[in-house]
C-alpha positions as CSV (number, residue, x, y, z in Angstrom):
1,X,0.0,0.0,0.0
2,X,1.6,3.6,-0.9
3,X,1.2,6.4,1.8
4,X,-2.1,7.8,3.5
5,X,-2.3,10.8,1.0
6,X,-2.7,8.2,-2.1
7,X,-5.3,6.5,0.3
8,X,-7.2,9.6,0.6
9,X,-7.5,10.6,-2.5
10,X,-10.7,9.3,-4.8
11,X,-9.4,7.5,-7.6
12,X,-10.9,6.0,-10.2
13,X,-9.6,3.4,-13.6
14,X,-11.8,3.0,-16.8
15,X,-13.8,-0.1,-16.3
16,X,-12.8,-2.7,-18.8
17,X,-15.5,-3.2,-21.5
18,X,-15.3,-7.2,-23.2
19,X,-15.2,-6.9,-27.0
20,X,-18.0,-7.4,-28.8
21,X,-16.2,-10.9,-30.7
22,X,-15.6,-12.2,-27.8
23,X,-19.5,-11.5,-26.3
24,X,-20.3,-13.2,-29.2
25,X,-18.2,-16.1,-28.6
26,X,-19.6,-16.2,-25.2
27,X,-16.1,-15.8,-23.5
28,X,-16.3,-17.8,-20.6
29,X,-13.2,-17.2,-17.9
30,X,-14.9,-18.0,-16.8
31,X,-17.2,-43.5,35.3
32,X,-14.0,-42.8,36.3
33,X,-11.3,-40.6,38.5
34,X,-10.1,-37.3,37.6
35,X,-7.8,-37.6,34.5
36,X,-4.2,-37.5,34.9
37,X,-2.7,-33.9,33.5
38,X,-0.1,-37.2,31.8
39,X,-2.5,-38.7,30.6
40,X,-4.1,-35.8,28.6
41,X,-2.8,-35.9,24.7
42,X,-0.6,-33.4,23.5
43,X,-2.0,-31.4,20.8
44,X,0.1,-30.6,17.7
45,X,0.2,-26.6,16.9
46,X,-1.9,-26.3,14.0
47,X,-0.8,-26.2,10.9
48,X,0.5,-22.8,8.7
49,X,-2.0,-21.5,6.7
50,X,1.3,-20.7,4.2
51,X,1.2,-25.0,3.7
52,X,-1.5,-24.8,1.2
53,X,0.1,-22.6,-1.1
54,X,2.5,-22.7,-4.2
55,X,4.4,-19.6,-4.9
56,X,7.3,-18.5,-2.6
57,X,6.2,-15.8,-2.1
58,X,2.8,-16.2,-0.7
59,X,3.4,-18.5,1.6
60,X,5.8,-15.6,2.4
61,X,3.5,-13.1,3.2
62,X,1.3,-16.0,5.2
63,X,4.0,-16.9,7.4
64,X,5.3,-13.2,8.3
65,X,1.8,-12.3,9.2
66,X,1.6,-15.7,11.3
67,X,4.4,-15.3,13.2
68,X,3.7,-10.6,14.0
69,X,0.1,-12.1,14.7
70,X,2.5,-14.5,17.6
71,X,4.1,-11.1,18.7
72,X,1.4,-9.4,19.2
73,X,-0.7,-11.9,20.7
74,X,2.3,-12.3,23.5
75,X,3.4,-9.0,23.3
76,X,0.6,-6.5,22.9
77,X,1.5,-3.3,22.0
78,X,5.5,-3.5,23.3
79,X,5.4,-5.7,19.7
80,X,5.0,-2.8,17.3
81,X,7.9,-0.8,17.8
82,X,10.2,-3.7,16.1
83,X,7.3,-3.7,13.0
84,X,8.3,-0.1,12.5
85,X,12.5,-1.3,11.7
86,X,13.4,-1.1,8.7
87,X,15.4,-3.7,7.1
88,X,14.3,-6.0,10.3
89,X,12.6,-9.3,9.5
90,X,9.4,-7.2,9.7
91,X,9.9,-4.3,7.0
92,X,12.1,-5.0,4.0
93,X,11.6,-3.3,0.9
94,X,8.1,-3.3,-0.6
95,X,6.9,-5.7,2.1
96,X,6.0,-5.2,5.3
97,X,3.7,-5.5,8.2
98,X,1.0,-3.3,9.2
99,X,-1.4,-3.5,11.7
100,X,-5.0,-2.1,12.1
101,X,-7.4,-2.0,15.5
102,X,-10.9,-3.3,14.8
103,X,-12.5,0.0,14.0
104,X,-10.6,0.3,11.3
105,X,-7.8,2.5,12.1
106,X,-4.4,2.7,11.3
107,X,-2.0,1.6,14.5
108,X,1.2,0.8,12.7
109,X,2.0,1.8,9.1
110,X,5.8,1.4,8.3
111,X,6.4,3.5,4.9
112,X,4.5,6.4,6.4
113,X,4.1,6.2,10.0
114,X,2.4,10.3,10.0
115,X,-0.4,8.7,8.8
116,X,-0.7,6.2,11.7
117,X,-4.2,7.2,13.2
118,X,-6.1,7.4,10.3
119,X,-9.4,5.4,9.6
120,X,-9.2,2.6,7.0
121,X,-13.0,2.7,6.3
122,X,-13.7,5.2,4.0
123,X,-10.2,4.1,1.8
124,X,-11.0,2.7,-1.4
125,X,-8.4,1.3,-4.2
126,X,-7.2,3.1,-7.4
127,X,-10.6,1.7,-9.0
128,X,-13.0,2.7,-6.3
129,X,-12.9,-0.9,-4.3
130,X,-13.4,-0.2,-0.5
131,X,-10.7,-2.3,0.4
132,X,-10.2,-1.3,4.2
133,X,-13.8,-1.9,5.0
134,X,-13.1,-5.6,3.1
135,X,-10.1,-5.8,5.9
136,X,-12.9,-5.7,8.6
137,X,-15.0,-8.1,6.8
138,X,-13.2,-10.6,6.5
139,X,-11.3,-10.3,10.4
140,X,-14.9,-10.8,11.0
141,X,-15.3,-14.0,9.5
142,X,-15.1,-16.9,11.5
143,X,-11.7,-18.3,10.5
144,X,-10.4,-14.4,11.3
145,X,-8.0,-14.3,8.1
146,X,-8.3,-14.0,4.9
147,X,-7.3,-12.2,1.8
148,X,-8.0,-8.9,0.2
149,X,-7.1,-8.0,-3.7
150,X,-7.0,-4.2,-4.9
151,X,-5.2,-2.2,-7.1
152,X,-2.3,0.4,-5.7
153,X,0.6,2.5,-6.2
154,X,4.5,0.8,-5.5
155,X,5.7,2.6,-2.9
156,X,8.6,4.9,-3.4
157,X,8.7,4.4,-6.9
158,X,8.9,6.5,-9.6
159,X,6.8,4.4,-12.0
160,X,3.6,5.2,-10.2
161,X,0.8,3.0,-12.4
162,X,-1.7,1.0,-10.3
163,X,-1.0,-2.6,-9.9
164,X,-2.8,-5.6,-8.5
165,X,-1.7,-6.0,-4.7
166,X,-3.3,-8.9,-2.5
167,X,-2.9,-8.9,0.8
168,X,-3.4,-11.6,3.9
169,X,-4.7,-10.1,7.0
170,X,-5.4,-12.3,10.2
171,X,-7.3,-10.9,13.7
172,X,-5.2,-11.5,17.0
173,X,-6.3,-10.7,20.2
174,X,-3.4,-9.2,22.6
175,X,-2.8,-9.7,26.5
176,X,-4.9,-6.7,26.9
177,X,-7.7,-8.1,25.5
178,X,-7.3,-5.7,22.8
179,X,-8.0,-7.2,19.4
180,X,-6.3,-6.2,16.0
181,X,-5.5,-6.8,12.8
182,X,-2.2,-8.1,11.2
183,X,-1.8,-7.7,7.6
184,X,1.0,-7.8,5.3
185,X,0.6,-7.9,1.2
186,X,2.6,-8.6,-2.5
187,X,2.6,-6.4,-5.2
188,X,1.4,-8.0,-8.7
189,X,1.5,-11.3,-7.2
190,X,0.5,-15.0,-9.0
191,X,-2.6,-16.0,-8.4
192,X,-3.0,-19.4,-6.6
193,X,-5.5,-21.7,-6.7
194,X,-6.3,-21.6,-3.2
195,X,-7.2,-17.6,-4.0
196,X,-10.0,-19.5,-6.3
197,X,-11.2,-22.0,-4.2
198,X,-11.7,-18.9,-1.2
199,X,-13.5,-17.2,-3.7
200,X,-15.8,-19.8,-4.7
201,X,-16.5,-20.8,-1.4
202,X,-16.9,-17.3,0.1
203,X,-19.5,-16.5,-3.0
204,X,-21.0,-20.5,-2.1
205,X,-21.5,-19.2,1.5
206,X,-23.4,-15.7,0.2
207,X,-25.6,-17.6,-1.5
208,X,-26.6,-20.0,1.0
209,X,-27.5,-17.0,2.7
210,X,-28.9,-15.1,0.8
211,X,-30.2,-16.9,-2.4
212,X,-30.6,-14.6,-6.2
213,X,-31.0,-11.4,-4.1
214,X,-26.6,-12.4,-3.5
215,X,-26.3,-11.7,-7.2
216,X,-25.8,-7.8,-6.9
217,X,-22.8,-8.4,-4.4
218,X,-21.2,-10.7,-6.5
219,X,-21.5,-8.6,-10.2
220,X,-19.6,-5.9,-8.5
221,X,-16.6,-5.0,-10.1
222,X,-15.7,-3.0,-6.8
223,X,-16.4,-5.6,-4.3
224,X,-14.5,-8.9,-3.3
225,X,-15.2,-11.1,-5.9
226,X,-13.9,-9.4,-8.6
227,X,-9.9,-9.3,-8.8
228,X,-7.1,-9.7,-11.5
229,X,-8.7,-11.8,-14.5
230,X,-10.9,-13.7,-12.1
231,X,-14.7,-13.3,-11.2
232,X,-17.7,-15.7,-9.6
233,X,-20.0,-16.9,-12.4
234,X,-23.1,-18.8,-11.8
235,X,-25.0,-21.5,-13.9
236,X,-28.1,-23.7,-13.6
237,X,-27.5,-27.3,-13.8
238,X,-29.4,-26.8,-17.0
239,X,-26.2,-24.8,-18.1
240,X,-28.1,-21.2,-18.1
241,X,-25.9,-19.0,-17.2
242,X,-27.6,-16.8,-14.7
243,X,-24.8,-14.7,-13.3
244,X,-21.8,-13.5,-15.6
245,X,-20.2,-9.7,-13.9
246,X,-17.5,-9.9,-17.0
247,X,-19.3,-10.9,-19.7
248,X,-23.3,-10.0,-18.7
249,X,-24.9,-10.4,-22.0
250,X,-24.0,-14.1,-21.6
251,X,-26.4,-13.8,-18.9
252,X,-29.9,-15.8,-19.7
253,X,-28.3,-18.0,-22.1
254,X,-28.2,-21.4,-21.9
255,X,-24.3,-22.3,-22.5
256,X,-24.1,-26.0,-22.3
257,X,-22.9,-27.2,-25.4
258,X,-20.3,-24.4,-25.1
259,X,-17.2,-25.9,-26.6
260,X,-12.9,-24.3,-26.6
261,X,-10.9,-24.1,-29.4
262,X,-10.2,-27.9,-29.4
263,X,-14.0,-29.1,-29.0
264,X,-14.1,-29.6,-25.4
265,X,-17.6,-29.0,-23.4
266,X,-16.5,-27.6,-20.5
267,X,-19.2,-26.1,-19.4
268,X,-21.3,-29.4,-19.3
269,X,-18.3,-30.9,-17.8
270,X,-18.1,-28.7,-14.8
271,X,-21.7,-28.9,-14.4
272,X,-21.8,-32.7,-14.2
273,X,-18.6,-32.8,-11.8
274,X,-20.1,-30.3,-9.3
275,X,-23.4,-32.3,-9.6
276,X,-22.0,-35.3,-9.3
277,X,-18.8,-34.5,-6.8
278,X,-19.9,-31.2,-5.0
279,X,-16.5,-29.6,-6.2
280,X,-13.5,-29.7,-8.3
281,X,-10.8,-28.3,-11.5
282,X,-12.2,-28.3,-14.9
283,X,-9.3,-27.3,-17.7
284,X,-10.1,-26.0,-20.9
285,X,-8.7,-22.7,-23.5
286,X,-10.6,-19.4,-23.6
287,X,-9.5,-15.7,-23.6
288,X,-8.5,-13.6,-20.9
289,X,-11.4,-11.2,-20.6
290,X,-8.5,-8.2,-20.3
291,X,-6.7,-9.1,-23.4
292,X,-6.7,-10.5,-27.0
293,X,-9.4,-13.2,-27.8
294,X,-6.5,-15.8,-28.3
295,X,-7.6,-18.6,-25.9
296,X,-5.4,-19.5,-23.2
297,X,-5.2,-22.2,-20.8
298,X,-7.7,-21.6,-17.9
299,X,-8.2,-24.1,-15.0
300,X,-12.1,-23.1,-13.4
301,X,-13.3,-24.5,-9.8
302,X,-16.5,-25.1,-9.6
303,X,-18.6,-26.0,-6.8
304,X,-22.6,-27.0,-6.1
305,X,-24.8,-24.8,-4.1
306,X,-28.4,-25.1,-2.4
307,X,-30.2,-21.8,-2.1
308,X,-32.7,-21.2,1.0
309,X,-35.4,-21.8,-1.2
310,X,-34.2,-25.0,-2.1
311,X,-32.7,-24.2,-5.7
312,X,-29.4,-25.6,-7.0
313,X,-26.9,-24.2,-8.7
314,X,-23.3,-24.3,-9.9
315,X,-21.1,-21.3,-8.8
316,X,-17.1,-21.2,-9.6
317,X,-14.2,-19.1,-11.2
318,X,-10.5,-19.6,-12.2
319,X,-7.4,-18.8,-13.4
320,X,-5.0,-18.6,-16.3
321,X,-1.6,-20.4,-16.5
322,X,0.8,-18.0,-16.0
């Protein structure tokens, strides 16, 4: 993230428009004693969250914000001062560690510690994406971490063009009883398909929730499940496609038969696998909905849903090989 004057400031990007080939195509990126205190079973520490990812460099960014969270969870607010360092293990370069309280301001801030103090909630990315009120969201899910994708400014650079940053935030609570947030993030980084599968199930859970009437939260370009070259699409298992934020003409149209460059229907094929399975990687060619309308190898999660009403449907996303 750049300093708190960029994150004041109202930016916004030209929203990208898909051509009109590749609407036509229908582009688709888509009884006994006490017990001994012996006796009782050690428990293993729990697993790092960094385990179930690929790139270096996320797992990374998972594991420094793991082990400040273990700093400040012993040490309160003595633990911040050592954040601030620079060249420590805590602030190198373009990474960092930062560290919100739970109403959303700003408690430690490395590159620009004046604007430690200021609220995160009305901050919004270089494409109007309200990114520090997503920090609160997801702190406030149950699992307390999470990821948040928005576009920002390289810090102390002088090539100043927006780029995709994602960041991994997790919610600590100190000695004090004081809870915050712990967050670190990478610039332009590879998207994993763990990123997917949070999506999908994130969007899964919305609409298990909160049924059709979910459908607005997930077309928004400006909202959390629209990052990079990914976005949440929903089909029927009759293959209508009934939710498309990229590509919304598609929207109404029944897509089964849709087949890629080298005759594949993937669309019936994810379909039947999240009917049949619950979940799971379809992989097929189609554009990038960002670039030329030269297909490209895309691997899509899908997953099944149930609605309150009782309705099914198919909800996933993917990625591109890099």
């Amino acid at each position: 993230m750049g300093s708190g004057r960029f994150a004041s400031q109202s930016h916004r990007l030209r929203p990208w428009t898909p051509t009109l080939s590749l609407v036509l195509l229908l582009g688709h990126t888509i009884g006994g004693g006490p017990t001994l205190a012996a006796e009782v079973p050690h428990q293993a520490p729990a697993p790092s969250a960094a385990e179930i990812y690929t790139q270096k460099d996320t797992r990374e960014v998972v594991a420094l914000v793991e082990a400040a969270a273990n700093e400040v969870r012993l040490h309160g607010r003595d633990a911040f001062a050592s954040f601030r360092v620079k060249g420590s293990r805590w602030f190198q370069g373009d990474r960092y560690v930062f560290v919100l309280a739970t109403d959303g301001n700003s408690v430690v801030y490395p590159p620009d510690p004046e604007s430690e103090g200021l609220s995160y909630l009305g901050f919004q990315d270089l494409g109007g994406k309200p990114f520090g009120r997503q920090f609160l969201e997801v702190a406030n899910r149950p699992e307390g971490r999470g990821w948040v994708h928005y576009q920002w400014r390289k810090p102390n650079r002088s090539d100043r063009r927006p780029v995709w940053k994602s960041t991994y935030l997790m919610a600590v609570t100190a000695p004090s009883g004081q809870r915050y947030l712990v967050l670190s993030g990478l610039y332009e980084p590879q998207i994993e398909r763990a990123f997917i599968v949070q999506q999908v199930d994130a969007a899964a859970r919305l609409l298990e929730r909160q049924g059709r009437s979910a459908f607005d939260t997930l077309r928004d370009r400006r909202g959390p499940y629209f990052f990079h070259d990914t976005y949440v699409f929903v089909d029927t298992p009759a293959g209508v496609e009934v939710l498309n934020p990229a590509f919304a003409e598609v929207e109404g149209r029944n897509i089964l038969q849709l087949k890629d460059k080298n005759g594949k229907a993937m669309v019936r094929d994810y379909i039947n696998l999240a009917l049949g399975q619950g979940s799971g990687w379809v992989e097929y060619f189609w554009p990038r909905p960002d670039a030329s309308n030269l297909p490209e190898r895309k691997t899509t999660y899908v997953r099944r849903v149930q609605l309150p009403d009782g309705e099914v449907l198919i909800v996933g996303s993917g990625l591109y090989a890099p």
